[in-house]
C-alpha positions as CSV (number, residue, x, y, z in Angstrom):
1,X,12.2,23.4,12.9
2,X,12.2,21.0,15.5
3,X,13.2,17.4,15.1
4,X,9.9,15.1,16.2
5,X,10.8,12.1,17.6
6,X,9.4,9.0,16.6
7,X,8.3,5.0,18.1
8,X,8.3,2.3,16.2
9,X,5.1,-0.3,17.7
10,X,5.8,-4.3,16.1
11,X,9.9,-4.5,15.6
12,X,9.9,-7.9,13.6
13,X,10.4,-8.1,10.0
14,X,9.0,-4.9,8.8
15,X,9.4,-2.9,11.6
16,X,13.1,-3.5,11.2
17,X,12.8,-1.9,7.7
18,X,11.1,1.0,9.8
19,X,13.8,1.6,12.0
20,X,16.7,1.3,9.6
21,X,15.0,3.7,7.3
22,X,14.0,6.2,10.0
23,X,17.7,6.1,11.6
24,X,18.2,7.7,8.0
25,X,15.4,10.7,7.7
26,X,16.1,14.2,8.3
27,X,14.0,16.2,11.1
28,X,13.3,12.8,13.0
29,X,14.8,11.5,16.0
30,X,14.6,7.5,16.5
31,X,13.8,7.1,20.1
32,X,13.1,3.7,20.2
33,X,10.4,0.6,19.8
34,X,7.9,-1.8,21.6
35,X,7.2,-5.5,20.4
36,X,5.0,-7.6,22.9
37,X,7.7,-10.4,22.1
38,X,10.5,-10.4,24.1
39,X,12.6,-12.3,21.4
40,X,11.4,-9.7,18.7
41,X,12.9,-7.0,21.4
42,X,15.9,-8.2,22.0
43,X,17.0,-8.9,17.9
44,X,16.1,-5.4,17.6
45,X,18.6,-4.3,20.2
46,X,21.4,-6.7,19.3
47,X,20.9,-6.0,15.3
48,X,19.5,-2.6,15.2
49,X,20.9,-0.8,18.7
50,X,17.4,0.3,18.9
51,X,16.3,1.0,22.2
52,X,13.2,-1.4,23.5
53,X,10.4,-0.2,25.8
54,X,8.6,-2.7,28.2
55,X,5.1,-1.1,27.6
56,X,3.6,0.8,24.5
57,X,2.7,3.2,26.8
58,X,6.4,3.8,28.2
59,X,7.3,4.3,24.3
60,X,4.1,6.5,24.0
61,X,5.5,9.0,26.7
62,X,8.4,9.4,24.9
63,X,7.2,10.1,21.1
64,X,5.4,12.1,18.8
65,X,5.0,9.8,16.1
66,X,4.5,6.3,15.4
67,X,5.2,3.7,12.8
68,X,2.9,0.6,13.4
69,X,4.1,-2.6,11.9
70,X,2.4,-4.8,14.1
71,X,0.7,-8.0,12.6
72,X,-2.9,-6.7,11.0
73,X,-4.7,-8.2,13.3
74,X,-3.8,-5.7,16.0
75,X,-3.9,-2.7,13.9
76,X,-7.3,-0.7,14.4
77,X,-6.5,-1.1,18.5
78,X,-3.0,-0.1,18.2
79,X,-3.8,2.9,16.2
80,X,-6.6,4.1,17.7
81,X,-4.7,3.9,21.2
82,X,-1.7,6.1,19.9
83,X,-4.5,8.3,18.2
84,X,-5.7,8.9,21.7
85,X,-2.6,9.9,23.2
86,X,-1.8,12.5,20.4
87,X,0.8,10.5,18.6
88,X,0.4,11.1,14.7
89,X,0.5,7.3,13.1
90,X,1.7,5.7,10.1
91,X,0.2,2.3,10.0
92,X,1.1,-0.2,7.7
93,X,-1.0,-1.7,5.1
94,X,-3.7,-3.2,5.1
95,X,-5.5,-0.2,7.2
96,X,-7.4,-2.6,9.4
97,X,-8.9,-5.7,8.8
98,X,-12.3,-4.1,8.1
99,X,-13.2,-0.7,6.8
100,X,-15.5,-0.5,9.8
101,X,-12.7,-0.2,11.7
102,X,-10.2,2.0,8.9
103,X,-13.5,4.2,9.4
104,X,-12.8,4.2,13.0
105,X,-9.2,5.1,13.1
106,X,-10.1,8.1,10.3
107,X,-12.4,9.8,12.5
108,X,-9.9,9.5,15.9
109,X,-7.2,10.8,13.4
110,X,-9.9,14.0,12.5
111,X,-11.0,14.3,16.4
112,X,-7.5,14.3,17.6
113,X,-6.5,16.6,14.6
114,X,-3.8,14.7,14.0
115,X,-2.0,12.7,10.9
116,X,-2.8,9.2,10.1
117,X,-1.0,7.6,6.8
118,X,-1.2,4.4,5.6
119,X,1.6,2.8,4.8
120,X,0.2,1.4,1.0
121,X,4.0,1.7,0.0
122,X,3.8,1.1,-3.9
123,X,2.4,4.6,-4.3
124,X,6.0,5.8,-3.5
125,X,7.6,3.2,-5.7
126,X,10.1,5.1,-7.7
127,X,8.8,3.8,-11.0
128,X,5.1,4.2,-10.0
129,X,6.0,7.8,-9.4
130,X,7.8,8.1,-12.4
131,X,4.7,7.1,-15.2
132,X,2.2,9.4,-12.5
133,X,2.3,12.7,-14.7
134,X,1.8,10.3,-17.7
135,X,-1.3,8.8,-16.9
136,X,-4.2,11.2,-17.1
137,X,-7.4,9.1,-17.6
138,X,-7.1,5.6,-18.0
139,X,-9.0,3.2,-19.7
140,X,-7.7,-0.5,-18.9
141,X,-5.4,-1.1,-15.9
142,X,-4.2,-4.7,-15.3
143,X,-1.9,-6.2,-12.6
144,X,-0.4,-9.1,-11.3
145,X,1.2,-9.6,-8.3
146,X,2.1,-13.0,-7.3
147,X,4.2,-14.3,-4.7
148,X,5.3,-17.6,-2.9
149,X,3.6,-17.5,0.6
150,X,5.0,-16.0,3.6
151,X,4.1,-17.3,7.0
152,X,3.7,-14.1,8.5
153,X,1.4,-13.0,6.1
154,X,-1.1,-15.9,6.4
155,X,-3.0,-13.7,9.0
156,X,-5.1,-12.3,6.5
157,X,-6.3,-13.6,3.0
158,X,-4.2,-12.7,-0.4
159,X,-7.0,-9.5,-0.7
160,X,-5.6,-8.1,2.2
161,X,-2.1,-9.5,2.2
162,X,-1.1,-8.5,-1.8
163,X,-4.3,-7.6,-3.5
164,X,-4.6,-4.3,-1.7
165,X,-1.6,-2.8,-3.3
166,X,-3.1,-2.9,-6.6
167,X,-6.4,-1.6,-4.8
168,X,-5.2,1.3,-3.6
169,X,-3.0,2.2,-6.6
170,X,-5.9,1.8,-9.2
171,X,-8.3,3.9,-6.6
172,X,-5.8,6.7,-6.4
173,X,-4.7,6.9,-10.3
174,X,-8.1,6.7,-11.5
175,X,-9.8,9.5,-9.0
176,X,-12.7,7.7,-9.3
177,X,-15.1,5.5,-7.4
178,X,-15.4,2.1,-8.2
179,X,-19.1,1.0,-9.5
180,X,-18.9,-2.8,-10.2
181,X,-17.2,-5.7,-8.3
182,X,-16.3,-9.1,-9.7
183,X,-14.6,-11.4,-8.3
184,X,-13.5,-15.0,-7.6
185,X,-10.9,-16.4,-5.7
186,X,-10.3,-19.8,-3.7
187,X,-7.9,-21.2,-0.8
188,X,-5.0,-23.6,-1.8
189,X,-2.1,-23.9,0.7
190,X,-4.2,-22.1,3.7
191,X,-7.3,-21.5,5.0
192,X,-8.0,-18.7,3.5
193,X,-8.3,-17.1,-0.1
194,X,-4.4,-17.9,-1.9
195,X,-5.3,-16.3,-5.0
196,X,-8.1,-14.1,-6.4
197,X,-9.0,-12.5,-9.4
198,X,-11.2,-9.0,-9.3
199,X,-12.8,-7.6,-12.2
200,X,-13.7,-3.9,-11.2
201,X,-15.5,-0.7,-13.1
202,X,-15.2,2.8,-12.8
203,X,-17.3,5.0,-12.7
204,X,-14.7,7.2,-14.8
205,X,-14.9,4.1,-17.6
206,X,-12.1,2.5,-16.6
207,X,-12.0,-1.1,-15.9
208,X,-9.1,-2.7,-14.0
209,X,-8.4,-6.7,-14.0
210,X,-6.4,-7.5,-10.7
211,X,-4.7,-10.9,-10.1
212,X,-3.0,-11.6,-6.6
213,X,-1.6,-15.5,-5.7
214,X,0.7,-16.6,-2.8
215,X,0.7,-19.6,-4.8
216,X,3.7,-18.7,-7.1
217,X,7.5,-20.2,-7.4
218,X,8.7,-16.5,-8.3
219,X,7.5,-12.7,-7.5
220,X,5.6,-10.8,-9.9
221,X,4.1,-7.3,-9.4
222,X,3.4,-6.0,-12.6
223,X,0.7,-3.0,-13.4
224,X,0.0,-2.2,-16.8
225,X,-2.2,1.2,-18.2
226,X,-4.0,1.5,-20.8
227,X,-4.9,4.9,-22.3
228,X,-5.7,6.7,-25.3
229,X,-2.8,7.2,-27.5
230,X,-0.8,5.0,-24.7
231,X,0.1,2.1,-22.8
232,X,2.4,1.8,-19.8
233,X,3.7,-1.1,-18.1
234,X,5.4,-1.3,-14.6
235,X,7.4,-3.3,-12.9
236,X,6.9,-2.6,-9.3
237,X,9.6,-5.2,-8.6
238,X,12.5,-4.3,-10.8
239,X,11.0,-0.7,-10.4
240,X,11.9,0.0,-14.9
241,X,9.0,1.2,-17.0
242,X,8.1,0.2,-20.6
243,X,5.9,3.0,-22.2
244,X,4.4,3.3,-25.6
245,X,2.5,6.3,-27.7
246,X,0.8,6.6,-30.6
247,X,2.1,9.8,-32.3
248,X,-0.7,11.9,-34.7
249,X,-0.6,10.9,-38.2
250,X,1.8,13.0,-40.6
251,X,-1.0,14.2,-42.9
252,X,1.6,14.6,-45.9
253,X,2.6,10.5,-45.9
254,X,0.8,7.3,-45.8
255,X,-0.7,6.3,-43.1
256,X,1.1,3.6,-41.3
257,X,-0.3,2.4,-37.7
258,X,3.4,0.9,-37.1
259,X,5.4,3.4,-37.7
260,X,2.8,6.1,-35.5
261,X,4.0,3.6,-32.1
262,X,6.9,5.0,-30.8
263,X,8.5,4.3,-27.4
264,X,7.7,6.8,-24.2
265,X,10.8,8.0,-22.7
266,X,10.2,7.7,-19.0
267,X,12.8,8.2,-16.3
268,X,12.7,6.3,-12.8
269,X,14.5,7.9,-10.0
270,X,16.4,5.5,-7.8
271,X,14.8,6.3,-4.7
272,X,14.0,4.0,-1.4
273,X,10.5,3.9,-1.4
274,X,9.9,3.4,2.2
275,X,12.1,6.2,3.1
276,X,9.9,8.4,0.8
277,X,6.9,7.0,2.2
278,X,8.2,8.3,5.8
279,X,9.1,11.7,4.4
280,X,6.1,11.9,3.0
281,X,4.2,11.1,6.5
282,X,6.8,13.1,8.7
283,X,5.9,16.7,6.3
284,X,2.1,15.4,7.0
285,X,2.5,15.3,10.9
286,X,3.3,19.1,10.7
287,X,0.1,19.5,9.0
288,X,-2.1,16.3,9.6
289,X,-5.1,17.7,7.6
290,X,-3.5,17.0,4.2
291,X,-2.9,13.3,5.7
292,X,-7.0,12.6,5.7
293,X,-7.7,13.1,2.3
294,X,-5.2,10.6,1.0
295,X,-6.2,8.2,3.8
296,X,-9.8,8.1,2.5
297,X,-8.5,6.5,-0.9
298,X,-6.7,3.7,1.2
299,X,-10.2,3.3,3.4
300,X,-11.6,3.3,0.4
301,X,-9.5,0.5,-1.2
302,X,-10.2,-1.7,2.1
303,X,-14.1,-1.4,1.1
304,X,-13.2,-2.7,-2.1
305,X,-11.1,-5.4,-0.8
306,X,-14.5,-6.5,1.7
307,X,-16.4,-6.6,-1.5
308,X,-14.0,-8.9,-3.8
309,X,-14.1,-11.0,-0.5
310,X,-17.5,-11.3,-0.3
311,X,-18.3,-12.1,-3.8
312,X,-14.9,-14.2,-4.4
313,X,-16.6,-16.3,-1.6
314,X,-19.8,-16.1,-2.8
315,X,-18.8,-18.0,-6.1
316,X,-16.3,-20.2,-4.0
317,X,-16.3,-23.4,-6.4
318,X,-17.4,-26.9,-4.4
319,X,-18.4,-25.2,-1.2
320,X,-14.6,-24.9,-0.3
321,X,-14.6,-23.6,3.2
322,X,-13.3,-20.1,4.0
């Protein structure tokens, strides 16, 4: 099978993480990168050897697939131009700014018949992957994921910039649409929203309690489940998992609640989950119709993500301005 070669479009911080962990994956050739900043470009060639391209259209010449790590901003333009010259694309999360425009890129990816992935990385977290199998129809999911800011992440509001994660994850565990929206959320350090909370139902049941904050001393990204008979907890960050189950009671002793909880064995694979992510998208770019499907739950989460915007600013305390 042919190796396909692959671009790298937005070489700063994460796209360095791009290039080191393509350099690494079988049946992919690194060809190079583009970066409109001429600083960005030359760090990547002194630090990374990667080989810089002028123009995203001199890279697009040369690839067959792209990883875009370009500031979100510029994501739905980016995309849709590689779309148009046949490139498959990975794009990092958030899909867009607006799930107008994640709509947008999904239908060039159809018309073009080729692969678009998003790159909503905690799906591939070895300890997300790990509890997966366990949880079959939850009932309460709640996260936290907080985080002192980042400058380069102050393009977009917390929703977008953490929030997201926990979207996407609680949209593609569940299977199932999501039929209420509460929210609030209000600016501190930046314009816009630094921490939000989002109350959410299912129409499976399920209700799901999401915190995000860039206004934390330390990083937490924790995601707890709820089911019947079990509860799983996990760390995203230390990637370990704490699991629970309530065994049947022993109809020949007394019952005893306490004794019935006994810990959940669970074992987490120490795996990179970026360069899963990749492998992932690189089996998909050989067959880019099974890369739609799981798109749609990450187009999905950006709806979501407008509407805990929408009503987080709608119940904005003191007219704060957004």
């Amino acid at each position: 099978m042919s190796r396909l070669r692959v671009g790298v479009v937005g070489v700063g911080h994460l796209g360095s993480h791009h290039v080191r962990a393509w350099a690494k994956i079988e049946g992919a050739t690194l060809v190079g990168g583009f970066d409109p900043d001429p600083v960005a470009r030359e760090r990547a060639e002194r630090e990374l050897g990667l080989e810089s391209f002028g123009t995203l259209e001199e890279l697009a010449d040369r690839v067959d697939v792209v990883s875009i790590a370009a500031p979100t901003p510029r994501h739905a333009d980016l995309a849709l131009y590689c779309l148009s010259r046949g490139l498959h694309v990975l794009v990092e999360k958030p899909m867009a700014q607006t799930a107008e425009q994640g709509a947008a890129m999904l239908a060039a990816a159809r018309a073009q018949k080729r692969a678009l992935f998003v790159g909503q990385v905690e799906r591939f977290n070895p300890a997300v992957q790990a509890v997966r199998p366990h949880l079959r129809a939850p009932r309460f999911i709640e996260a936290h994921r907080l985080a002192p800011i980042v400058p380069r992440g102050i393009d977009v509001d917390v929703i977008l910039d953490l929030m997201i994660h926990d979207l996407d994850l609680a949209l593609w565990i569940t299977r199932s649409d999501v039929t209420e929206v509460r929210a609030v959320g209000v600016p501190v350090l930046t314009p816009r929203i630094d921490i939000a909370n989002a109350r959410l139902t299912f129409a499976s049941g399920c209700v799901a309690n999401l915190t995000a904050s860039r206004v934390s001393r330390e990083k937490v990204r924790k995601i707890r489940f709820f089911e019947a008979n079990e509860y799983v907890s996990v760390d995203c960050l230390n990637r370990s998992v704490e699991a629970y189950e309530l065994k049947p009671p022993d109809p020949n002793a007394p019952e005893d609640l306490f004794r019935r909880i006994r810990p959940l064995e669970v074992r987490v694979e120490a795996r990179d989950p970026l360069e899963s992510e990749l492998m992932h998208f690189l089996a998909m770019a050989r067959e880019p119709e099974g890369s739609w499907d799981e798109t749609e739950v990450a187009l999905r989460a950006l709806g979501v993500a407008e509407e805990v915007r929408a009503q987080a600013v709608r119940n904005m305390p003191l007219d704060l301005p957004v």
